[in-house]
N, C-alpha and C positions, 0 to 999 in steps of 0.2 A: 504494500500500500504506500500511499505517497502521504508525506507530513502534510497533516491539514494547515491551512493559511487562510486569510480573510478575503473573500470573493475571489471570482474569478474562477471557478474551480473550470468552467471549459476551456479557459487560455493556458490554466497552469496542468492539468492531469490528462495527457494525453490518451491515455486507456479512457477515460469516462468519455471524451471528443469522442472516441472511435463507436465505441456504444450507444451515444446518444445522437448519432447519426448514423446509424446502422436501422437504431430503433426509433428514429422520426422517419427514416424511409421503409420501413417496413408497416408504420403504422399506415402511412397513406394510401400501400397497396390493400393491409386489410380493409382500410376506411370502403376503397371502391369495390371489394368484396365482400363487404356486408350489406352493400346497398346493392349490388349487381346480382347475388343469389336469388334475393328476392323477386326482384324486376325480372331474370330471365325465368322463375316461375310463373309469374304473375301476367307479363306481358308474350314473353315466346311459346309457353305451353300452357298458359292459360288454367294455373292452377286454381285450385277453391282453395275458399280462408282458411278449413281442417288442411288442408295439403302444404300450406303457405307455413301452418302452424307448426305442423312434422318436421318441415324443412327447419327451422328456428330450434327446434328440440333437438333435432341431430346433434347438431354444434357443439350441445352441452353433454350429450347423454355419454362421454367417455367418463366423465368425471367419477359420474355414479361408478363406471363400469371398473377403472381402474386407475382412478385418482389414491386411491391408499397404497397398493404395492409402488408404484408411481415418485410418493415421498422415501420411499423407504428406499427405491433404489437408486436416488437422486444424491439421500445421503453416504452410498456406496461409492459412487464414483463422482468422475469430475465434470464440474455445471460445463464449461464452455463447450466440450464435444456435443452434449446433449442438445444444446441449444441452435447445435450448427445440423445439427441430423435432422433435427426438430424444422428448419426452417424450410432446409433443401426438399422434404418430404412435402411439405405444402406447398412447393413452388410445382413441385413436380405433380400436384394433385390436380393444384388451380390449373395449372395448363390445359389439363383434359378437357376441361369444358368447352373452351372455344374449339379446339380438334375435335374434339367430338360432334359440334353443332355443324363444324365444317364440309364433315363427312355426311350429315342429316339423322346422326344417331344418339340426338341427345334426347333422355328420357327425362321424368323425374327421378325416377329413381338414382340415376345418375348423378342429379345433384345433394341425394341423399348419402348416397354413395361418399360422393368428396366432402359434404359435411362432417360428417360422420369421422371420416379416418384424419382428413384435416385439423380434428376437434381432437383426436386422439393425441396426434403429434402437439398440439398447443395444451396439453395438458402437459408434457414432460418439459416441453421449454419456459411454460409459466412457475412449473417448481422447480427447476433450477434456473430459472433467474432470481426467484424469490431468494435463493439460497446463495445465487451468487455476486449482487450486487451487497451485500455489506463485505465479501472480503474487497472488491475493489475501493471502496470508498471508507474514511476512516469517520467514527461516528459523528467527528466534528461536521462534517462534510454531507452527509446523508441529507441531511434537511433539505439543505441549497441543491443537493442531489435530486431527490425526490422532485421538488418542484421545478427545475426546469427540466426533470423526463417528462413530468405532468404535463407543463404549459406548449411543450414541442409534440408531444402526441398529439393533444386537441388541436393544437392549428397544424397538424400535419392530417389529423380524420378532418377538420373543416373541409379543407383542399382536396380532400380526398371525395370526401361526400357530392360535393359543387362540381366538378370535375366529372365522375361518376354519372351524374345524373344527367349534367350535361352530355357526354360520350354517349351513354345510353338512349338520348334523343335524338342524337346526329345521326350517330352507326351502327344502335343497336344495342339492348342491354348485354349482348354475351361478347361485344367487343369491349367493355370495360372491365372486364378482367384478364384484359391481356397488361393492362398498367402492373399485374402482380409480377411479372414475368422483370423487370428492371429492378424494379422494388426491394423486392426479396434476392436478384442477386445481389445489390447491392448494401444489403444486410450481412450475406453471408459473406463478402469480403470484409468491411470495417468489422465485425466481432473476428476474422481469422486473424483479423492486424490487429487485436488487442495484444498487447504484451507482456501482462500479467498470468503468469503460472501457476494453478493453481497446487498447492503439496498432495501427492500421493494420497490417496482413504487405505490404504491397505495395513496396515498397521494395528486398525481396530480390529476386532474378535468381530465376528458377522455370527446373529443369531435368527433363530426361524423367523421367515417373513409375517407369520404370521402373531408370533411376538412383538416385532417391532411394529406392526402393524396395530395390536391393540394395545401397547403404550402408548403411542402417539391421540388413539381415541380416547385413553383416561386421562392423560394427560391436558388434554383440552378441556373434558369434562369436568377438571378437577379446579380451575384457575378462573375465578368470579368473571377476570376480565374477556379471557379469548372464549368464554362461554357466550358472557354478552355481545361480541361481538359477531359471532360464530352465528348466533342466533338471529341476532338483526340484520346479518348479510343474507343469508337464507330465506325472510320474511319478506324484506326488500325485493330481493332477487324475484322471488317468485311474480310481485306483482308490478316492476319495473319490466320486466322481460317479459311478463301477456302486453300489455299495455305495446310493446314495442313490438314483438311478432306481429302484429294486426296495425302499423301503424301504414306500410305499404300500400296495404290493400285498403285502407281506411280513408288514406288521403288522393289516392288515383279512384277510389270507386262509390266513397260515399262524397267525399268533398270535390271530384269532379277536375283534380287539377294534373297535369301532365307529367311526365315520365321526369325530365327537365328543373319542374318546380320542386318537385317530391327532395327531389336532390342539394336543390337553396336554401327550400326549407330548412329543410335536416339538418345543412352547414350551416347555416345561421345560429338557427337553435346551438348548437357545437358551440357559438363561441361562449358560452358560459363556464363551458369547463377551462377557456383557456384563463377568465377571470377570478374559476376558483382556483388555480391553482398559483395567479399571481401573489393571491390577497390571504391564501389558506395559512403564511408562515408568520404576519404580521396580526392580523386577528388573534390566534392561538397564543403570542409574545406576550399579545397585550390583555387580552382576557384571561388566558390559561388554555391550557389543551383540550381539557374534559368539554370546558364550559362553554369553547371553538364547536366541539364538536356537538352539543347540542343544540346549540344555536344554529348551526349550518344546515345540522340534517333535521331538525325540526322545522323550521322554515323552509328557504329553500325548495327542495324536492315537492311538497304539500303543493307547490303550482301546478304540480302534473292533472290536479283537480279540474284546470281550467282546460286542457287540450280537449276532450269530445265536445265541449262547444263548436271546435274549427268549422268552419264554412268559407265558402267564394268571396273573393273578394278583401275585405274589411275583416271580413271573421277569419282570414288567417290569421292576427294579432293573437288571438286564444292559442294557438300553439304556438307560436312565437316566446310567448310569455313563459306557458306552460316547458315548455321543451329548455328554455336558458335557465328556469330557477332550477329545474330537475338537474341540468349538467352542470351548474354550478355549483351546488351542493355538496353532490356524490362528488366529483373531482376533490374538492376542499378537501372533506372527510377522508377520502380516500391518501391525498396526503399524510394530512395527519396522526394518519391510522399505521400507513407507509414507517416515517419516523419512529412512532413507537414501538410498532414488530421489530427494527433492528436493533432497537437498545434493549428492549425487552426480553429477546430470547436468543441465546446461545449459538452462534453460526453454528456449530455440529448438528442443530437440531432444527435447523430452517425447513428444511428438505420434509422431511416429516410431518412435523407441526402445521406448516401450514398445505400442507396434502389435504390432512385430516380437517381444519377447518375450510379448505376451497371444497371437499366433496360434499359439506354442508352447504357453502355459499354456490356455490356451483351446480349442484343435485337438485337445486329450486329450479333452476334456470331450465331444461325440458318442461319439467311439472306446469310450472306458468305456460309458455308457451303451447303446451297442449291441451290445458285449461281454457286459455284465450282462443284457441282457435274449435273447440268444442262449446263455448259458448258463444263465440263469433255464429257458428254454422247453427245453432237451435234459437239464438236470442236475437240475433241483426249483430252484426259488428258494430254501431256507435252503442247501443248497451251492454255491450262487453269492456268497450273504451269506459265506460261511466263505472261497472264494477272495480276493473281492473287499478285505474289510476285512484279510484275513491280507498282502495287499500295502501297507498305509500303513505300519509301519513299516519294511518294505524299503523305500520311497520315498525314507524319511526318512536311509539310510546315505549318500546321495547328499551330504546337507550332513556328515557324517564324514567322508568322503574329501577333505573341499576344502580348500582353506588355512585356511578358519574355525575347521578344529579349532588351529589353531598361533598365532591370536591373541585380544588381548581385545576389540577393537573394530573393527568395521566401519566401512573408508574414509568418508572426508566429502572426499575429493579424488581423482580419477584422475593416476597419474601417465603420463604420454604416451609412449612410447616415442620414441626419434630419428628412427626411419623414418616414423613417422606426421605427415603435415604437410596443411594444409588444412581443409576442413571433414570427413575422415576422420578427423581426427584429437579435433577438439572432439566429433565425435557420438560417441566412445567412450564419454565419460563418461554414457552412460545408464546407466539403472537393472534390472535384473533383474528378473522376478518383477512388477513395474509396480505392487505394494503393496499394494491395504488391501482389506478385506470392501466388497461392494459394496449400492447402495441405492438404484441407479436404476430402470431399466429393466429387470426380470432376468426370467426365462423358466422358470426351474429349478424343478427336481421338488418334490412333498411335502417342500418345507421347506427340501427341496436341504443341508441340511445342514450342510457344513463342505466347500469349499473354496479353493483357491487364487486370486487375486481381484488385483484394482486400487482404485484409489482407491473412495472411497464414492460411490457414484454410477451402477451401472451392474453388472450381474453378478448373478447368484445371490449368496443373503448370507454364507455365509462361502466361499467360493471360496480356494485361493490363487491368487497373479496377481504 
C-alpha cells in the first residue's frame, strides 16, 4: 500500500488511477447493458412485463445460487485474477447477443441465458473486489476512495444510460451492446496494469466449505450492526429492484415515451447519485455517520413515492424527482456504508462476510423482480409501480428501529464478546450491507436504478449491498 497523504489520492497512487479507470469504463459499458437487455426484450422480441421480469431476476439469481461458497473461495485465493476472469467472461457473454441477432437466432431465452451466467461471473468479481480494495488503499485513504469510485460510476452509468438509449433509437437496441465490447477491454487492461501484488493465501489451514460457509452466516447473524444492515439491504432491494424491473416497460408502454427518452430519463435521474456521492463525506463529518445515514436513506429514497405518477409531457417531472432522490440516497448511504465495512472488519474476512451479507442483499433482488413483474401481469403495471415504490420507505424504518437511531457514529471497531474466541470470533467484525454502488459486471434492468450494492465493481449501479 502507499503512505496515505492529504488529497489527491488519483494524482499521487497510481494502482487506484488504474482501477478507477478501468472501473469508470467498465461501468459505462454495464450502464448500456442494463438498459439494452431490457429494450432488446421489450422492443426486438416483444417480450410481456412477466418475461421483462424473468429477465431482471436472472441477473440476480447466482447470488442465491452461489454467493456463499463464492466468499469462501475469494478468501482462498487472490482478488485480482478473479476479477480479470470475472470481467473477460462477461465481455465474452455480452458479445453473443449482437452475433446472435446477427445471425437471426436470438431468442429470449438467450438473453436469459447471458443474464444468468453474466450475473454469475459478477458475483465472484463483486466479492473480491469487496475484499480487494482495502489492501490497495490504506484506511486513511478509503473514504476519498470510496467517493470518487462513487461519483465516476454514476457519471460514467449517466453516459452510459443517454448514450444507450440514444444508440438504441438510431441503430437499434441490440447495437448498444456492442459499447460492452471497448469497455470491458478496456477494464481488463488498467486492473492487469495495477501493480500491487497481492501475498500468497496458502499459508492458512483450509477447512470444509461448508464450515466456513456457516461461520461466515453466524457471524453476520451474531453482530447488531451487519445484521441491520444485512437486513435493510434485502428489504430495500426487494422493493427498489420490482419498482425498476417494470420501469422499461412502464415508461415506453404506459407513459407513451420513446426508446430514446427512456434513456434521458434514466440518465438524468443518475445524476443524483453523482450528488450523493459528492456530498455523502461532508454531511457524515458534520453530523456523524449513523445520523448521515439516517437522514439520507430516510429521506431521500421515500421520493420513489412520486415516480407512478409519471405521464406525457409535464408529468415526467414525477420521475425526474422520484428517480434523483432515490439515486441520491442509496449512492450517499452506500458510501458510507463502503467506509465502514473497511474499518470494521478484518481484510482476511472480506471475502466471506460480505458473500454472506450480499446473498441476503442480493437474494431480494430476483424475489422483487418477479414479484413486480407477477403483479405487473395480474394488476396493470402502474399498480404494481404504486405497490412496489410505496414499500422503500417502509424498508427504510428498519435503520429507525436499530441502535443507529441512539448514536452519532458508526463503529470503526467490533467489540468481541467473552464467549466469542477463535476465528469466530475475529470474523465478526465484518461488515453489513458489503457497501458501495457497483460498476463491474452488473446484469440489471433499464438503468436498474437505485439499489442496495457493494463495493464499485460489480452489481447493478446503485444497488444497496
Amino acid at each position: 500500500m502507499s503512505a496515505p497523504a492529504s488529497g489527491g489520492l488519483l494524482r499521487r497512487h497510481r494502482d487506484f488511477r488504474m482501477l478507477w479507470v478501468g472501473e469508470t469504463a467498465n461501468k459505462y459499458g454495464s450502464a448500456v447493458t442494463g438498459l439494452a437487455l431490457p429494450l432488446v426484450a421489450v422492443s426486438t422480441l416483444h417480450a410481456s412485463t412477466l418475461q421483462v421480469g424473468l429477465l431482471g431476476a436472472a441477473g440476480w439469481l447466482p447470488w442465491l445460487l452461489i454467493g456463499l461458497p463464492a466468499g469462501v473461495w475469494v478468501d482462498r485465493l487472490r482478488c485480482r485474477p478473479i476479477m480479470l476472469a470475472s470481467t473477460a467472461v462477461s465481455l465474452l457473454l455480452y458479445a453473443t447477443v449482437p452475433l446472435a441477432a446477427l445471425a437471426g437466432a436470438l431468442t429470449l431465452w438467450h438473453l436469459l441465458a447471458v443474464a444468468l451466467l453474466a450475473g454469475a461471473a459478477g458475483v465472484f468479481f463483486q466479492t473480491a473486489y469487496t475484499a480487494y480494495l482495502p489492501q490497495l488503499l490504506e484506511p486513511a485513504d478509503q473514504s476519498e476512495g470510496n467517493a470518487k469510485l462513487h461519483g465516476s460510476a454514476s457519471a460514467a452509468g449517466i453516459a452510459g444510460l443517454g448514450s444507450g438509449g440514444l444508440i438504441a433509437q438510431l441503430a437499434g437496441p441490440v447495437n448498444g451492446l456492442l459499447a460492452n465490447t471497448a469497455t470491458f477491454l478496456l477494464s481488463l487492461w488498467c486492473t492487469a496494469r495495477i501493480g500491487h501484488r497481492e501475498p500468497g493465501r496458502g499459508g492458512r489451514p483450509r477447512r470444509a466449505l461448508r464450515r466456513e460457509i456457516g461461520e461466515g452466516l453466524r457471524l453476520l447473524a451474531s453482530d447488531v450492526w451487519f445484521r441491520t444492515f444485512a437486513l435493510f439491504g434485502a428489504a430495500s432491494n426487494l422493493v427498489l429492484t420490482g419498482y425498476q424491473s417494470l420501469l422499461v416497460v412502464f415508461l415506453i408502454r404506459e407513459v407513451g415515451v420513446g426508446e430514446g427518452t427512456v434513456g434521458l430519463l434514466v440518465a438524468a435521474a443518475s445524476t443524483g447519485g453523482i450528488v450523493g456521492a459528492a456530498v455523502a463525506r461532508r454531511i457524515a463529518a458534520r453530523i456523524g455517520t449513523a445520523r448521515a445515514m439516517l437522514v439520507l436513506e430516510l429521506a431521500l429514497p421515500a421520493l420513489t413515492v412520486l415516480i407512478p405518477l409519471t405521464d406525457r409531457g409535464a408529468g415526467l417531472v414525477w420521475y425526474l424527482v422520484g428517480g434523483f432522490g432515490a439515486s441520491c440516497g442509496v449512492v450517499a448511504g452506500n458510501v458510507i456504508k463502503a467506509t465502514f465495512q473497511q474499518r470494521y472488519c478484518p481484510p482476511e474476512l472480506l471475502g466471506r462476510l460480505s458473500a454472506s451479507s450480499a446473498v441476503l442483499n442480493f437474494g431480494s433482488i430476483p424475489l422483487g423482480a418477479l414479484l413486480a413483474g407477477v403483479l405487473g401481469t395480474q394488476l396493470g403495471v402502474r399498480p404494481a409501480m404504486w405497490l412496489m415504490t410505496a414499500g422503500v420507505p417502509l424498508a427504510a424504518l428498519i435503520l429507525w428501529c436499530s441502535p443507529m437511531r441512539r448514536v452519532r457514529d458508526l463503529p470503526t471497531e467490533r467489540r468481541v464478546p467473552v464467549r466469542e474466541t477463535g476465528a469466530g470470533a475475529g470474523a465478526g467484525a465484518g461488515a453489513a450491507g458489503a457497501g458501495v454502488a457497483g460498476a463491474g459486471t452488473e446484469t440489471g434492468v433499464a438503468g436498474a436504478g437505485t439499489a442496495r450494492g457493494q463495493e464499485p465493481g460489480g452489481g447493478a449501479g446503485r444497488e444497496r449491498r
